[in-house]
Every structure is written in C-alpha cells, then in structure tokens.
The first five atom37 places (N, CA, C, CB, O) and aatype in JSON, in Angstrom:
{
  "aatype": [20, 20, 20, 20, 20, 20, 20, 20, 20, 20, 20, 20, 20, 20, 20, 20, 20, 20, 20, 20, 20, 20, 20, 20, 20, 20, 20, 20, 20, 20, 20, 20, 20, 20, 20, 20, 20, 20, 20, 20, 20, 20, 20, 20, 20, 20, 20, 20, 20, 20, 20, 20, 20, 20, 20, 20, 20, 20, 20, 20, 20, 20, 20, 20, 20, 20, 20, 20, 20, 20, 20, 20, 20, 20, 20, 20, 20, 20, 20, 20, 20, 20, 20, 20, 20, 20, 20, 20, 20, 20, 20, 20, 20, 20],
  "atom_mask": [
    [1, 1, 1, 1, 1],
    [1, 1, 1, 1, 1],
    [1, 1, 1, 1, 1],
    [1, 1, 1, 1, 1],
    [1, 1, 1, 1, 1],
    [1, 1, 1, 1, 1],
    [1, 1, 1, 1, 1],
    [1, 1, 1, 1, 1],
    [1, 1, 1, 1, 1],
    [1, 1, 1, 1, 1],
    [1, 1, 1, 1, 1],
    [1, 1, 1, 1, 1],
    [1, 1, 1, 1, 1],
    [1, 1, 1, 1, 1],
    [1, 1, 1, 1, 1],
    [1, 1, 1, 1, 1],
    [1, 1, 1, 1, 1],
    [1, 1, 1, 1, 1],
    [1, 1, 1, 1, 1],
    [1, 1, 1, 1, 1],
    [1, 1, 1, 1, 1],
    [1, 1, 1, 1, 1],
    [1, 1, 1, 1, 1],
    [1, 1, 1, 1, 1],
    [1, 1, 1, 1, 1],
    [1, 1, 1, 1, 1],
    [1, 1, 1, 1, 1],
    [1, 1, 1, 1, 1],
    [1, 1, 1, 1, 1],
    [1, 1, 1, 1, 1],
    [1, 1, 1, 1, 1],
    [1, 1, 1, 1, 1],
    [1, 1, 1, 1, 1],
    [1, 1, 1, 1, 1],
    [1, 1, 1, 1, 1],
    [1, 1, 1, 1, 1],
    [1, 1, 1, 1, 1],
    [1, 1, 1, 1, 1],
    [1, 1, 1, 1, 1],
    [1, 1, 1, 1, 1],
    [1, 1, 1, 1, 1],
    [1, 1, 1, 1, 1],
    [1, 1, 1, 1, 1],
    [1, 1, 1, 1, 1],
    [1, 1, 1, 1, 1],
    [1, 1, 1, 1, 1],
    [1, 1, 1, 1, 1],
    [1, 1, 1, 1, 1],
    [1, 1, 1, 1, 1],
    [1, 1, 1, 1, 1],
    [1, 1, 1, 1, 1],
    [1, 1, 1, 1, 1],
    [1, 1, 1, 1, 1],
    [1, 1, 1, 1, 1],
    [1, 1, 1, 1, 1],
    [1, 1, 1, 1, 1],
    [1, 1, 1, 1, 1],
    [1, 1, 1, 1, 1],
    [1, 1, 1, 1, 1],
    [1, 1, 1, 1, 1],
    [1, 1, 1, 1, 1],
    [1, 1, 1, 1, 1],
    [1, 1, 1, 1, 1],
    [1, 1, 1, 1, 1],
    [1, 1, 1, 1, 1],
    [1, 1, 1, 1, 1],
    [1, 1, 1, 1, 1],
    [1, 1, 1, 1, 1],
    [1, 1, 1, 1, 1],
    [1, 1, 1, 1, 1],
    [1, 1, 1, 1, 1],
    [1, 1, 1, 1, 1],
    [1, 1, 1, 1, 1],
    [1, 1, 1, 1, 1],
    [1, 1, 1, 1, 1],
    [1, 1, 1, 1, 1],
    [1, 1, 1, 1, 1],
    [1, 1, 1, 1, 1],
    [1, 1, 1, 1, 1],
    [1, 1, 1, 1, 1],
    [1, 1, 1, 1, 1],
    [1, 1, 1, 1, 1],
    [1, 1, 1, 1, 1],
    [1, 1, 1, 1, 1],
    [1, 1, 1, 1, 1],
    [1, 1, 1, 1, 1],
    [1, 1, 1, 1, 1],
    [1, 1, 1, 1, 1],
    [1, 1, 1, 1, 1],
    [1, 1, 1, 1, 1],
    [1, 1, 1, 1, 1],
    [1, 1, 1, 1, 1],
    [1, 1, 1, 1, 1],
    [1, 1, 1, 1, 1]
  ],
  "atom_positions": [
    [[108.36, 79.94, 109.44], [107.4, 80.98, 109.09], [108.1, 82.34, 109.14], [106.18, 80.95, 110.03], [108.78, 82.68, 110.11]],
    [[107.9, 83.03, 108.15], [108.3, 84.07, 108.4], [107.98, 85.09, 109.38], [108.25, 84.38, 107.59], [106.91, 85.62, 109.07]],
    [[108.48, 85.6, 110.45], [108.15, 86.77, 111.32], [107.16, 87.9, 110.88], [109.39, 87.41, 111.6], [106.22, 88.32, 111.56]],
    [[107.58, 88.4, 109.43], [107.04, 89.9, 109.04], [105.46, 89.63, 108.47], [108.15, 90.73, 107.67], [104.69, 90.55, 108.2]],
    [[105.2, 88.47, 108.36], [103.82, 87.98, 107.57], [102.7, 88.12, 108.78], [103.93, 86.15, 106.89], [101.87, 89.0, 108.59]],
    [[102.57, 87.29, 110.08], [101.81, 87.88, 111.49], [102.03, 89.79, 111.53], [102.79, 86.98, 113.2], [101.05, 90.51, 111.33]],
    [[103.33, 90.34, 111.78], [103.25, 91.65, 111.79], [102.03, 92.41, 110.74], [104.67, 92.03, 111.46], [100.97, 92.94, 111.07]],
    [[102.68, 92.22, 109.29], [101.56, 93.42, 108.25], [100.51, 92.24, 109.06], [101.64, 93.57, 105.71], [100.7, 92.58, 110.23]],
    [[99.66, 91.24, 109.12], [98.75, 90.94, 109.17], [98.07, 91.63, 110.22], [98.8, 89.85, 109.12], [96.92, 92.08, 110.17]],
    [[98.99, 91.7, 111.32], [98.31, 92.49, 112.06], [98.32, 94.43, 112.21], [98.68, 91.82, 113.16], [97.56, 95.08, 112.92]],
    [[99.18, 94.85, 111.5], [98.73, 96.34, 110.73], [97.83, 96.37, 110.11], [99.49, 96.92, 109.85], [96.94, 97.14, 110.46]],
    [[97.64, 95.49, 108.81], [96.43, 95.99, 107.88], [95.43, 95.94, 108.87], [96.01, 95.04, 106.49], [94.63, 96.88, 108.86]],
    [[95.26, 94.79, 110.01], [94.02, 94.62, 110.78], [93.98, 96.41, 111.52], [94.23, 93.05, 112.12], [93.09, 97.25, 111.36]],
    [[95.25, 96.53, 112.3], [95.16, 97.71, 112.58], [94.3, 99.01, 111.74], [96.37, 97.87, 112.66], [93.24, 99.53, 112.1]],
    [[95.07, 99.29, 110.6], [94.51, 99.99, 110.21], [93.19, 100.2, 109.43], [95.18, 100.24, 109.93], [92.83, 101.22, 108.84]],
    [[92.49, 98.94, 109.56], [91.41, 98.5, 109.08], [90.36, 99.17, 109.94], [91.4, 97.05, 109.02], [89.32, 99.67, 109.51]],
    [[90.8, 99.12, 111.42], [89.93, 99.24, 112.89], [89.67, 101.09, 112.07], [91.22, 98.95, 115.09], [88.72, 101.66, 111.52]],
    [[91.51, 101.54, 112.49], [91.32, 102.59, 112.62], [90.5, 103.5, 111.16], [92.62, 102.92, 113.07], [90.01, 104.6, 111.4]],
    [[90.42, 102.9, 109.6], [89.43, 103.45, 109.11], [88.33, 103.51, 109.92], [89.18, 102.96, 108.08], [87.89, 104.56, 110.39]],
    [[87.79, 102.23, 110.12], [86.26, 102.33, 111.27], [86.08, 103.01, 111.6], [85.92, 101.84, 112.35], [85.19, 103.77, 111.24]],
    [[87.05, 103.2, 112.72], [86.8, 104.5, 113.79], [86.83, 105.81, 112.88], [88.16, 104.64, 115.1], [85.93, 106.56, 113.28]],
    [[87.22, 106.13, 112.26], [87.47, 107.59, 111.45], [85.83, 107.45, 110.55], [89.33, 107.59, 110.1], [85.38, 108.42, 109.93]],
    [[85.21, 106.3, 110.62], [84.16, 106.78, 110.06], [82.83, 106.41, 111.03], [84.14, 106.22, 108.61], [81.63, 106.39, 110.79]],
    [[83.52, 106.16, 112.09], [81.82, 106.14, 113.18], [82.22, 107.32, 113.94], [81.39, 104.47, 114.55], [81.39, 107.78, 114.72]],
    [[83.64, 108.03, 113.81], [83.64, 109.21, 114.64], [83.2, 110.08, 113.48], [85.09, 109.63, 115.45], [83.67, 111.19, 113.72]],
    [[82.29, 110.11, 111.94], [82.14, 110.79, 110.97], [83.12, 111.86, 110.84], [80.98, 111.16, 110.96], [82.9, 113.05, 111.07]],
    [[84.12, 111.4, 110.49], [85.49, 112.51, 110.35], [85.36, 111.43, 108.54], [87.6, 112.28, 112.02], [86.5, 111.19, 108.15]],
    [[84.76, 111.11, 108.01], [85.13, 110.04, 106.69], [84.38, 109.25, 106.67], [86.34, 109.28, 106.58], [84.25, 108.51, 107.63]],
    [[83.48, 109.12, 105.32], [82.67, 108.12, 105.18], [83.18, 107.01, 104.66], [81.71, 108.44, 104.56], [84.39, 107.13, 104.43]],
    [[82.48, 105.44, 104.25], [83.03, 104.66, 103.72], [83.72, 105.07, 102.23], [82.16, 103.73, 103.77], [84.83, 104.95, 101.71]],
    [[82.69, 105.51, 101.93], [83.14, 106.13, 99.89], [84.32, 106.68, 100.23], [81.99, 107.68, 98.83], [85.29, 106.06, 99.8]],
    [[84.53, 107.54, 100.8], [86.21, 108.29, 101.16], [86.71, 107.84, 101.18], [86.79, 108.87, 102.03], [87.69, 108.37, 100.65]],
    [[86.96, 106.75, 101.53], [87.89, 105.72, 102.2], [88.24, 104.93, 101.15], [87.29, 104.86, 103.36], [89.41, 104.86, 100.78]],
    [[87.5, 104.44, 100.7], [87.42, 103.46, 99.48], [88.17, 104.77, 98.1], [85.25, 102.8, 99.17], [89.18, 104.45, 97.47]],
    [[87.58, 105.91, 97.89], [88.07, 106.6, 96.99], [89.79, 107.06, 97.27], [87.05, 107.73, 96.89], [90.71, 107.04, 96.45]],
    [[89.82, 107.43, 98.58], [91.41, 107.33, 98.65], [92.07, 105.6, 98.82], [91.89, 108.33, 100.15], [93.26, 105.29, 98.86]],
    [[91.52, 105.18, 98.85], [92.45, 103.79, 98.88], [92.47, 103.5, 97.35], [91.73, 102.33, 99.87], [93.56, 103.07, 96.97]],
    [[91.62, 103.62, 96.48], [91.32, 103.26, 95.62], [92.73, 104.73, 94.23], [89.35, 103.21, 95.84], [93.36, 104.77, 93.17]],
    [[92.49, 105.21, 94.95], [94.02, 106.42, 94.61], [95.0, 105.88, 94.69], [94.41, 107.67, 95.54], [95.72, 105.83, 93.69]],
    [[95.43, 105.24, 95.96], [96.5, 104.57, 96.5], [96.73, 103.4, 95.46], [96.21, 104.1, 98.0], [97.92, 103.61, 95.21]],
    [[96.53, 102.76, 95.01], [96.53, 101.14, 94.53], [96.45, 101.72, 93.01], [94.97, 99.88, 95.14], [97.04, 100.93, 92.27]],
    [[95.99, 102.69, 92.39], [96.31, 103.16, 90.9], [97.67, 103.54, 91.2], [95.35, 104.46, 90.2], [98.49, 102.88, 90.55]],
    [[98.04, 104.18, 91.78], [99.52, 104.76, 91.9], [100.43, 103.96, 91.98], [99.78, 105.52, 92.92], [101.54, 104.16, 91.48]],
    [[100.0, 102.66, 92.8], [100.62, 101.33, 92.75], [101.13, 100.13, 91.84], [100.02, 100.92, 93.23], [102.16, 99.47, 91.71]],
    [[99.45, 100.24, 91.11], [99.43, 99.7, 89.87], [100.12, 100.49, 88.24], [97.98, 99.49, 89.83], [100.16, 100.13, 87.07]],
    [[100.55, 101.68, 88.99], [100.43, 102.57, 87.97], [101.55, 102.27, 86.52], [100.69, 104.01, 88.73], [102.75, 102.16, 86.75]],
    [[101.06, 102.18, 85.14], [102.2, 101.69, 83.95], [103.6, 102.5, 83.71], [101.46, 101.8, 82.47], [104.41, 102.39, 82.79]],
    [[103.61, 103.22, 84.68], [104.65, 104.29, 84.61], [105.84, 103.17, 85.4], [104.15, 106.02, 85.57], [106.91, 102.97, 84.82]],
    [[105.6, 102.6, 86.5], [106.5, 101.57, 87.23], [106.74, 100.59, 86.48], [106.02, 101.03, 88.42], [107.81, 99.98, 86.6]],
    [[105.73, 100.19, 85.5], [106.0, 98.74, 84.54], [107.24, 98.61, 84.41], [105.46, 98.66, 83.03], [107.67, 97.59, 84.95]],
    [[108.0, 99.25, 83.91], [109.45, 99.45, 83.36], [110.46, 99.13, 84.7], [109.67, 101.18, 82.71], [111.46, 98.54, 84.29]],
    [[110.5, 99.29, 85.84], [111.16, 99.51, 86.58], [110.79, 98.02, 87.8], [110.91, 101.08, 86.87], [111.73, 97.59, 88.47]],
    [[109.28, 97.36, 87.94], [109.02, 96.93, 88.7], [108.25, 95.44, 87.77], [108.38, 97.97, 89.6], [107.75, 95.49, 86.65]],
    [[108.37, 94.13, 88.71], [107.53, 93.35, 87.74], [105.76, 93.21, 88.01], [108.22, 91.83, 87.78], [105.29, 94.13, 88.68]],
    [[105.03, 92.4, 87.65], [104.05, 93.01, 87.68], [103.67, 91.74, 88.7], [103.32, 93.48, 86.29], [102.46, 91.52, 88.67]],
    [[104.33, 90.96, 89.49], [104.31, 90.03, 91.02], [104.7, 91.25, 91.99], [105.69, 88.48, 91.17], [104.08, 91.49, 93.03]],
    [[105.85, 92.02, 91.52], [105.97, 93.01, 92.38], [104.75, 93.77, 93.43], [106.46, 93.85, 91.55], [104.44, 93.82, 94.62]],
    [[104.23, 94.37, 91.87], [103.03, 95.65, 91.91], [101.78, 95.19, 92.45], [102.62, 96.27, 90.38], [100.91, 95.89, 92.97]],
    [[101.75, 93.67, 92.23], [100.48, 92.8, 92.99], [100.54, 93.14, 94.39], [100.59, 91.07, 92.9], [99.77, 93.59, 95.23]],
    [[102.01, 92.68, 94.31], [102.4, 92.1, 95.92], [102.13, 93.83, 96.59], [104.63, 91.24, 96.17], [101.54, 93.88, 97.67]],
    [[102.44, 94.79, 96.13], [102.33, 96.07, 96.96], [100.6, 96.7, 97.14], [103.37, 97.28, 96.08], [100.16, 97.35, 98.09]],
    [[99.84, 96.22, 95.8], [98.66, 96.41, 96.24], [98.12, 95.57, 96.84], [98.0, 96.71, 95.54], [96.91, 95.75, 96.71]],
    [[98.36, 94.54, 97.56], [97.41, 93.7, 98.06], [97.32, 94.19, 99.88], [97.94, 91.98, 97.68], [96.43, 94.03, 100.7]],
    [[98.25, 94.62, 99.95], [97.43, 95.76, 101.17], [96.06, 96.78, 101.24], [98.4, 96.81, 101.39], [95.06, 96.99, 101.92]],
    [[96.64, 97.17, 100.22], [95.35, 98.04, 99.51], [94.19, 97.33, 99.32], [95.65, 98.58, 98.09], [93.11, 97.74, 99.74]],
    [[94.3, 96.46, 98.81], [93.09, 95.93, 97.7], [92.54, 95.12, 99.43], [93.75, 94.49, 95.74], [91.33, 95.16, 99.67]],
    [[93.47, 94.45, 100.48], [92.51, 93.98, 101.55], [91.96, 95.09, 102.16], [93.13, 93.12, 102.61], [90.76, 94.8, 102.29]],
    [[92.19, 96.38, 102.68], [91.37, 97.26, 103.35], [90.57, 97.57, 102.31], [92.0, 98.4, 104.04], [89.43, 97.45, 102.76]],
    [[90.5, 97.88, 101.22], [89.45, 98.03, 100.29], [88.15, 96.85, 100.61], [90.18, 97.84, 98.75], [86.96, 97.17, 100.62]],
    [[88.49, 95.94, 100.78], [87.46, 94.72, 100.94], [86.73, 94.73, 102.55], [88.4, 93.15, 100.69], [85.59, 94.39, 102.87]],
    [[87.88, 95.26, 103.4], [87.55, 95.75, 104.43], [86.84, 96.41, 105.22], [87.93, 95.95, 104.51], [86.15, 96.16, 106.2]],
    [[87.27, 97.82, 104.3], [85.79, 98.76, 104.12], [84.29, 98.64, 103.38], [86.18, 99.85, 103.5], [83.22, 99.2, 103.66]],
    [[84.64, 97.69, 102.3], [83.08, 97.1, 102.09], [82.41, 96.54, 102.92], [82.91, 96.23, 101.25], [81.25, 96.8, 103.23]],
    [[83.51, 95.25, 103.6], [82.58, 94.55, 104.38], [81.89, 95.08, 105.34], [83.06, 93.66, 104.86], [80.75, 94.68, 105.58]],
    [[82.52, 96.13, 106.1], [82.37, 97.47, 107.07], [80.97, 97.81, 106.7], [83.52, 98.87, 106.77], [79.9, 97.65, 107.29]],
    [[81.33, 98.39, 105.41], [80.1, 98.85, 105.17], [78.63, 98.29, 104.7], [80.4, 99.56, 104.49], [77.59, 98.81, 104.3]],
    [[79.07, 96.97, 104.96], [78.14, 95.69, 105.08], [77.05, 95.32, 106.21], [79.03, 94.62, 105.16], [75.91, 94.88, 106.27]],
    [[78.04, 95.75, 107.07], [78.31, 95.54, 108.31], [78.74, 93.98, 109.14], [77.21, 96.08, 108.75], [78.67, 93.47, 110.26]],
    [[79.12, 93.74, 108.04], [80.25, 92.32, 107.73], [81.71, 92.08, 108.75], [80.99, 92.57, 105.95], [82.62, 92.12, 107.92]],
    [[82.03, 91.97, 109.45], [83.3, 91.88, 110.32], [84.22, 90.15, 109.83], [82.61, 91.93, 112.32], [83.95, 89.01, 110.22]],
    [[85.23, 90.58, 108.95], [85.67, 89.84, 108.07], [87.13, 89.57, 108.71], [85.56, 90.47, 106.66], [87.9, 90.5, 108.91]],
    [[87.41, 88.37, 108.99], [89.11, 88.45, 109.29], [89.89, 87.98, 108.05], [89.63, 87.39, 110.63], [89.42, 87.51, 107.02]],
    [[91.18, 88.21, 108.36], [92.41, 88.41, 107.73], [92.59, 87.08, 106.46], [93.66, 88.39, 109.03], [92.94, 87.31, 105.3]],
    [[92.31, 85.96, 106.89], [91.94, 85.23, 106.12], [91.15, 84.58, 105.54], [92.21, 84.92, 106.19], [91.22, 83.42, 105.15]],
    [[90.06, 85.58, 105.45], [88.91, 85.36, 104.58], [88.96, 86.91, 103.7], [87.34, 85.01, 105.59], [88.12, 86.98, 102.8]],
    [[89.65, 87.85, 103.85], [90.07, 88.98, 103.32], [91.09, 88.6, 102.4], [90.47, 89.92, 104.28], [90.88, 88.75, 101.2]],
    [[92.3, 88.06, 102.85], [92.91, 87.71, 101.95], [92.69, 86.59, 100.9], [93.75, 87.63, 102.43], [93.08, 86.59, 99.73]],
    [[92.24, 85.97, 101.34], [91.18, 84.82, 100.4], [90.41, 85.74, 99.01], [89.56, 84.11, 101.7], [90.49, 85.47, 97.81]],
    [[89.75, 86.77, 99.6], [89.24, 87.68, 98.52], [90.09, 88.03, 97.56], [88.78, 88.83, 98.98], [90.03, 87.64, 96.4]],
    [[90.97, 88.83, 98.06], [92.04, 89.84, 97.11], [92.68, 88.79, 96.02], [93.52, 90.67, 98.18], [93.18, 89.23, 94.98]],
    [[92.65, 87.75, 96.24], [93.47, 86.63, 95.7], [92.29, 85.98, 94.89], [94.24, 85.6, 96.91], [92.5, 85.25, 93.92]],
    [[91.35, 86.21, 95.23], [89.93, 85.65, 94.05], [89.42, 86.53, 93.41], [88.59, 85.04, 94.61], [88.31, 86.18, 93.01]],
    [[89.79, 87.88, 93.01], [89.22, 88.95, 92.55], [90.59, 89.52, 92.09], [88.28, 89.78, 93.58], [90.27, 90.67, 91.81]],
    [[91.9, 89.42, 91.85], [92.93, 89.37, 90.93], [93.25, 88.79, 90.17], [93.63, 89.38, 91.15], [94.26, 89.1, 89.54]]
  ]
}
C-alpha cells in the first residue's frame, strides 16, 4: 500500500473539519466555501493546462477538490460523510 494515500486521506479529512469550523465560528458560510473551492478546481481543470498536462492528470488534482466540495454539502446537510463514501462520490459524478 502506498504510504501517501492514508496521509492526503487524512488531510482532506483535516481540512474538511477545519472548513466546518471556519463556518460554525461564522468567519464563512457553506456557499463561500463551495464558491472558492469551486475557483480552485476550474483553475485545475482549466484548458489552458490541456497542452501541458493529461486529462488523468487534471482529474487526479481535482479530486481533492471535488471531495471537500461534497464535503461541504454534506456539512451542509448536516450529513457527516467519511472518506470512503466521499470518494465513492467524486468517482460517480465524474
């Protein structure tokens, strides 16, 4: 198994919490969150890289993105979703 696959799994979780917290301490609502992530992952996806990157690449870099995106829905669900039922998503909705 690879080592670095548990690590991001457990960052994105990280930083999944810490959106939370940035939006029950109302410093950021869900929409914020979702609208800058949703920034993030165009820039990612963006056709300007086509040329330079393949498009398994550009998957593979938004799918960080695209799980806290699902993250913060479920959040805002009030849904508490783990890592592999998140990633299960991103991978059924690409």
């Amino acid at each position: 198994m690879n080592t670095a696959n548990p690590q991001l799994e457990g960052l994105y979780l990280a930083i999944a919490a810490m959106n939370r917290l940035l939006i029950q301490k109302g410093v950021a609502s869900h929409d914020e969150i979702r609208e800058a992530l949703q920034a993030a992952e165009a820039v990612a996806i963006s056709d300007n890289k086509a040329a330079s990157v393949s498009p398994s690449h550009q998957k593979a870099v938004a799918f960080p993105i695209r799980l806290l995106l699902l993250a913060n829905e479920a959040d805002g669900k009030g849904v508490a979703a783990d890592f592999e039922a998140l990633a299960k998503e991103v991978g059924r909705r690409t």
